[in-house]
NUGUKE-794924 format. One record per residue (C-alpha): residue in one letter; x, y, z. Coordinates in Angstrom, 1 decimal, decimal comma. Layout:
REM residues N
+------+--------+--------+--------+
| code |     c1 |     c2 |     c3 |
+------+--------+--------+--------+
|    a |      X |      Y |      Z |
...
+------+--------+--------+--------+
This chain:
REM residues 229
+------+--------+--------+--------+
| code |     c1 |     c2 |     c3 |
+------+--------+--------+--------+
|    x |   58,6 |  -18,1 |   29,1 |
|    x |   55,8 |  -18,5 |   27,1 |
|    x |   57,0 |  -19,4 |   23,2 |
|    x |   54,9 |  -18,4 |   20,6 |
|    x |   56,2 |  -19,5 |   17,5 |
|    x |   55,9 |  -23,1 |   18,7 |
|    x |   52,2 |  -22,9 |   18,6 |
|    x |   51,7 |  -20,6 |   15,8 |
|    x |   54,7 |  -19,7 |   13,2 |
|    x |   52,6 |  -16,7 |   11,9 |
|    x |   52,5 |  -14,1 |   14,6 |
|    x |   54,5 |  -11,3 |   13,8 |
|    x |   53,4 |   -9,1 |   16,7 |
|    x |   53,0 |   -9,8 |   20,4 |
|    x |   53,0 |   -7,9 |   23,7 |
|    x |   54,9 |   -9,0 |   25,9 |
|    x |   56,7 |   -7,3 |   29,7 |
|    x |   60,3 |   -7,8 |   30,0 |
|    x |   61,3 |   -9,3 |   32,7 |
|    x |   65,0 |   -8,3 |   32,7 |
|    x |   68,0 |   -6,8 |   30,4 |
|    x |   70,9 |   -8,3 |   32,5 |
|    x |   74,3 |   -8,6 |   30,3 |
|    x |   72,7 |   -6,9 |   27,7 |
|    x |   69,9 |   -9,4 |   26,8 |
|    x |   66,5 |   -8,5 |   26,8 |
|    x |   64,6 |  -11,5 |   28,6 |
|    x |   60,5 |  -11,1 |   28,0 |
|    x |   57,8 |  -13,1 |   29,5 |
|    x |   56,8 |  -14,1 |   26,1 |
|    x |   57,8 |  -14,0 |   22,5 |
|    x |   57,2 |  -14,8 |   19,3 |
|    x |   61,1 |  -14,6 |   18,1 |
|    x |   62,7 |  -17,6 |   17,2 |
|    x |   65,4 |  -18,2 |   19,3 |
|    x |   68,0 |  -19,9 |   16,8 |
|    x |   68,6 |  -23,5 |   16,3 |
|    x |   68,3 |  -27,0 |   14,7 |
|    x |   70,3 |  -25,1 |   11,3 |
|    x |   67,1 |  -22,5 |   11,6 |
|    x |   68,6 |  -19,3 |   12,2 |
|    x |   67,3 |  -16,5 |   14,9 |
|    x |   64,9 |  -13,8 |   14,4 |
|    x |   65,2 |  -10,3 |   13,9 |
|    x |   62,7 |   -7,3 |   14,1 |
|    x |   62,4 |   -4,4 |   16,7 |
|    x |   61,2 |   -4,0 |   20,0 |
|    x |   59,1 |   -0,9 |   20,7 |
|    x |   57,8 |    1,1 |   23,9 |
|    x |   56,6 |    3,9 |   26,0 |
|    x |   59,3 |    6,1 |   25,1 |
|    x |   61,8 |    4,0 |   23,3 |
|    x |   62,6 |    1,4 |   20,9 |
|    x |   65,4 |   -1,2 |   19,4 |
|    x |   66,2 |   -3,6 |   17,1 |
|    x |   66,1 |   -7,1 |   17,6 |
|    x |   69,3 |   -8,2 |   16,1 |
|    x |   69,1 |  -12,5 |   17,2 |
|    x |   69,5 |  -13,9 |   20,5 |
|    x |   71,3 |  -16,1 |   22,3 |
|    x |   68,8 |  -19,5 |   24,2 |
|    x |   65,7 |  -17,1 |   25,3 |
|    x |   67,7 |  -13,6 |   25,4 |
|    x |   67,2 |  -11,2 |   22,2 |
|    x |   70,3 |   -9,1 |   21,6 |
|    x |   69,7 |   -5,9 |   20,9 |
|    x |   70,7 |   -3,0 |   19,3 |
|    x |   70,2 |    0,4 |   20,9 |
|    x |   69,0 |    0,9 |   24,6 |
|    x |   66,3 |   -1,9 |   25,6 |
|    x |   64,0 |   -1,4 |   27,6 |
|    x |   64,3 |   -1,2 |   31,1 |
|    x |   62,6 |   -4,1 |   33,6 |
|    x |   58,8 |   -4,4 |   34,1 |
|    x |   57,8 |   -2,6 |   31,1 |
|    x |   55,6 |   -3,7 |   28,3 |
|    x |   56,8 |   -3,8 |   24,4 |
|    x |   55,7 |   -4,5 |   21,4 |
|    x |   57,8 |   -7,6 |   19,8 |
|    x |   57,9 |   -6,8 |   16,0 |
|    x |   59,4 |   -9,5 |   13,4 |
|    x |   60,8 |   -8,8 |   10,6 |
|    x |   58,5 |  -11,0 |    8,7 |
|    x |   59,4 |  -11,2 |    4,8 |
|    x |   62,7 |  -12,6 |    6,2 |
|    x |   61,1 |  -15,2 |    8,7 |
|    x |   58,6 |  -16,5 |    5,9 |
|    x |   61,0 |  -16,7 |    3,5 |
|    x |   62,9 |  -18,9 |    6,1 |
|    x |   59,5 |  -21,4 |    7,1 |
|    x |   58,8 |  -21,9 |    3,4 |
|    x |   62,9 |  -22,7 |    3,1 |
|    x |   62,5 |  -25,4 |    5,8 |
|    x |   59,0 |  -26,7 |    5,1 |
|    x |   61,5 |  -27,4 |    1,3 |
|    x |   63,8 |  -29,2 |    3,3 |
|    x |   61,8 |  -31,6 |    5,4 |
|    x |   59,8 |  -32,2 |    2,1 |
|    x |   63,4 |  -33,1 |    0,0 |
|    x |   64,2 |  -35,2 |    3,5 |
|    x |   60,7 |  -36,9 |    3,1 |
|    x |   61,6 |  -37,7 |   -0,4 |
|    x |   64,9 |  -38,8 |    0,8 |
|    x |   63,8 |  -41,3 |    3,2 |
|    x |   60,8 |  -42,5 |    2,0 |
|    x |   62,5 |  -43,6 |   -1,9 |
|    x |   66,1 |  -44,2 |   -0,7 |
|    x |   66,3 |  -44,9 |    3,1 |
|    x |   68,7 |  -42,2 |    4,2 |
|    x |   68,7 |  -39,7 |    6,7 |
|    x |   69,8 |  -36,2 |    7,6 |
|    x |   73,4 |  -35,7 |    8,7 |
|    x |   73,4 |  -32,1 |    8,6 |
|    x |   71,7 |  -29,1 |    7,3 |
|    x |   70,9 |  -24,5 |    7,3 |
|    x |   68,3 |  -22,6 |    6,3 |
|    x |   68,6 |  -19,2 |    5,2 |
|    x |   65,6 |  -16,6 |    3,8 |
|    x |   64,6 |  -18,3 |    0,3 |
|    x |   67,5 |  -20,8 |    0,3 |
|    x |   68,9 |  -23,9 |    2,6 |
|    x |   71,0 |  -26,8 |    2,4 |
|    x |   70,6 |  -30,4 |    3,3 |
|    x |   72,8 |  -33,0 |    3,7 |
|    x |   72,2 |  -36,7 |    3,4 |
|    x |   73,6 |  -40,4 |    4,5 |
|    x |   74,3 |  -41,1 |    0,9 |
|    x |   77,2 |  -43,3 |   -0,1 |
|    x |   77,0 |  -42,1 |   -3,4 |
|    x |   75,5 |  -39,3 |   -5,2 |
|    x |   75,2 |  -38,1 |   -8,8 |
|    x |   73,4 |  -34,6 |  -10,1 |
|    x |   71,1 |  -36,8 |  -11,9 |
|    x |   69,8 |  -38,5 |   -8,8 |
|    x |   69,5 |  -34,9 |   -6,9 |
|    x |   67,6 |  -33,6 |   -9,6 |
|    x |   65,2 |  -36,8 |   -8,9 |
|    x |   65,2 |  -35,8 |   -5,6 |
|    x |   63,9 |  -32,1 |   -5,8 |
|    x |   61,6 |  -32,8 |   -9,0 |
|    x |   60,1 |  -35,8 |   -6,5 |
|    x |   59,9 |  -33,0 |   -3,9 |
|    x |   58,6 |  -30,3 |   -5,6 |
|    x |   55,7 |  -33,0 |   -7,1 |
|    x |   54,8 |  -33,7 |   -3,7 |
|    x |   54,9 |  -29,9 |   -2,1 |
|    x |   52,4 |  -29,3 |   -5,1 |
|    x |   50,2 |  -31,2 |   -4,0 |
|    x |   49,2 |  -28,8 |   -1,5 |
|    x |   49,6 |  -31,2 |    1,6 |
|    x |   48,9 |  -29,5 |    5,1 |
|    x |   51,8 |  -28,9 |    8,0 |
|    x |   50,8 |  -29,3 |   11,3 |
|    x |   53,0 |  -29,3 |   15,0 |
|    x |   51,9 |  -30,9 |   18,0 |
|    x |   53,4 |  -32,7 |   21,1 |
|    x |   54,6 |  -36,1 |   22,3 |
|    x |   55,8 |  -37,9 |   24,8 |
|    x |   59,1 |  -39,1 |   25,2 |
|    x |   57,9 |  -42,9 |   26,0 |
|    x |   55,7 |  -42,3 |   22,4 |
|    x |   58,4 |  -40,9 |   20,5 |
|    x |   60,9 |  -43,5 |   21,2 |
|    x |   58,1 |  -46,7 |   20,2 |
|    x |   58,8 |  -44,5 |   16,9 |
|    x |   61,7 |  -44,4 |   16,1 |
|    x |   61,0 |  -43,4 |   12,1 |
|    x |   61,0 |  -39,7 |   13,8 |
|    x |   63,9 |  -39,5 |   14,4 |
|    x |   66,0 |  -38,4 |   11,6 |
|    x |   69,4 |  -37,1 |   13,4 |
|    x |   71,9 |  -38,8 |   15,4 |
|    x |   69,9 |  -40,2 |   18,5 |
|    x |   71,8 |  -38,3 |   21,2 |
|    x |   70,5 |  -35,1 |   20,1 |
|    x |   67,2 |  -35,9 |   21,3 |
|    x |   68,1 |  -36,9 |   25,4 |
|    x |   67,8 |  -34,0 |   26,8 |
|    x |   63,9 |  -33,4 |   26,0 |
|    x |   60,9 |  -35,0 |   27,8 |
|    x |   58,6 |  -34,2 |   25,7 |
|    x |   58,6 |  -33,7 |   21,5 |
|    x |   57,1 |  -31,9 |   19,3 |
|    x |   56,4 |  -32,7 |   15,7 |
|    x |   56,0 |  -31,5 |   12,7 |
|    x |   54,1 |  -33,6 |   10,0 |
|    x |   53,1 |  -32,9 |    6,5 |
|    x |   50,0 |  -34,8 |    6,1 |
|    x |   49,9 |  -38,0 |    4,4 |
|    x |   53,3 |  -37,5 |    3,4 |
|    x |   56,6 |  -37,1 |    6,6 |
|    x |   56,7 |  -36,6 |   10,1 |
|    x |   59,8 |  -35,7 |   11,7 |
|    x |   60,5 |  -34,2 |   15,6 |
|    x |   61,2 |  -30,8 |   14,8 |
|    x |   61,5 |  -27,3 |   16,5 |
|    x |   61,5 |  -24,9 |   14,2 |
|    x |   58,9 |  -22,7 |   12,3 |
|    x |   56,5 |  -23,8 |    9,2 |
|    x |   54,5 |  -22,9 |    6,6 |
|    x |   51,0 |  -24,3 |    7,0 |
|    x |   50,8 |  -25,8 |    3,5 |
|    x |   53,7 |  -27,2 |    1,2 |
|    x |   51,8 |  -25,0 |   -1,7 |
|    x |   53,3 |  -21,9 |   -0,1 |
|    x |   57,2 |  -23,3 |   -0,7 |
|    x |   57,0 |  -22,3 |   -4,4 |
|    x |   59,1 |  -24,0 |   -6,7 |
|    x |   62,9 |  -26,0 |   -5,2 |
|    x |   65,7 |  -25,6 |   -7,5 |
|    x |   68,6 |  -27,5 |   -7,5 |
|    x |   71,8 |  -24,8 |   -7,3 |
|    x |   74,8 |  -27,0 |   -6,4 |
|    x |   75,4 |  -30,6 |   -4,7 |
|    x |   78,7 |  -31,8 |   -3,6 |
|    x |   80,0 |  -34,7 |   -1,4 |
|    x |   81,5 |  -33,8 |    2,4 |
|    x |   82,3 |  -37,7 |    3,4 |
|    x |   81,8 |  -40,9 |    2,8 |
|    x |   78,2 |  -40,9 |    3,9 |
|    x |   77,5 |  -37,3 |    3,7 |
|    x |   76,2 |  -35,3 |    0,3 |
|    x |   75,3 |  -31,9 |    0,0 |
|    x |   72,1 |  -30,6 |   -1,7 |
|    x |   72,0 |  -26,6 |   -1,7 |
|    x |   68,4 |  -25,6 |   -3,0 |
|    x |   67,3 |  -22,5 |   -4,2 |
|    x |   63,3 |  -21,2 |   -3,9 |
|    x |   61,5 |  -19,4 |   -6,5 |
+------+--------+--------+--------+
């Protein structure tokens, strides 16, 4: 299968022939949906044909659920996302590697968890200790930096590169065996992080991060929820 978003996050329409609808899934050749993963969550939009269409209601590793009929095998669609919602996720997790940027960069910690929803995500961190005073330094530190208009790019590397650098990884180093190749996401002059998920091209599109709550789950593991405006 040929993935789309991995090259370029801003398609919102493709063609595309589906290649089968067994247990309900619609499997396409190619597609521009996200399939769900790495605390991004999947797309949704609608699928539409020569006599026929759905919605796209998420997916399951390369299989979009569906609600409706899909289409049957072999024919061609239209893949449709519903875009306001996917944007609004990309700027939420461009935010959140910038706050993890921040985060590493000035204090040394890294991620131990985090979700993204449209406009909104949380992030947490290895911090012993936490108070609201030093989260607010953290998102005023990251919204400084995300106006400065720095550019997001993704590319690919490979796995003998990746681990000669190991300030890309920022989860738990399991998590990372099963690829053989990695792609990357860096905001120039500023983070680079292996990373799957979509972006926006330029930190100036996140808007403003707002602190809404922050809370400690562990010993090592705070909680920063941040709002977008």
């Amino acid at each position: 299968m040929e993935r789309l978003y991995l090259a370029d996050a801003y398609i919102r329409e493709f063609d595309a022939t589906v290649l089968d609808t067994e247990g309900g899934g619609v499997l396409l050749d190619r597609t521009a949906f996200y399939p769900g993963g790495g605390g991004q969550p999947a797309d949704t939009g609608r699928l539409e044909w020569d006599g026929g269409s759905c919605a796209v209601t998420g997916s399951e590793g390369d299989r979009l659920f569906v609600d409706g009929n899909p289409p049957p095998a072999g024919a061609r669609v239209n893949g449709a996302l519903d875009w306001d919602r996917r944007y609004a996720i990309m700027r939420a997790h461009t935010a959140l590697h910038v706050i993890d940027g921040v985060a590493y960069k000035d204090y040394g910690v890294d991620i131990t968890g985090n979700q993204l929803y449209p406009g909104r995500g949380r992030l947490d961190l290895s911090f012993d200790n936490m108070t609201r005073e030093l989260a607010e330094e953290i998102i005023a530190a990251s919204n400084a930096a995300a106006r400065r208009g720095l550019q997001v790019k993704a590319y690919f590397i490979s796995r003998e590169e990746f681990a000669a650098r190991p300030q890309l990884m920022r989860v738990a180093g399991h998590l990372y065996d099963k690829y053989t190749e990695f792609r990357i996401v860096e905001i120039e002059g500023f983070d680079m992080q292996a990373d799957g998920g979509t972006h926006v091209a330029n930190t100036s599109e996140i808007g403003a991060m707002v602190l809404s709550e922050y809370k400690s789950k562990g010993a090592r593991n705070k909680r920063i929820y941040v709002d977008l405006r």
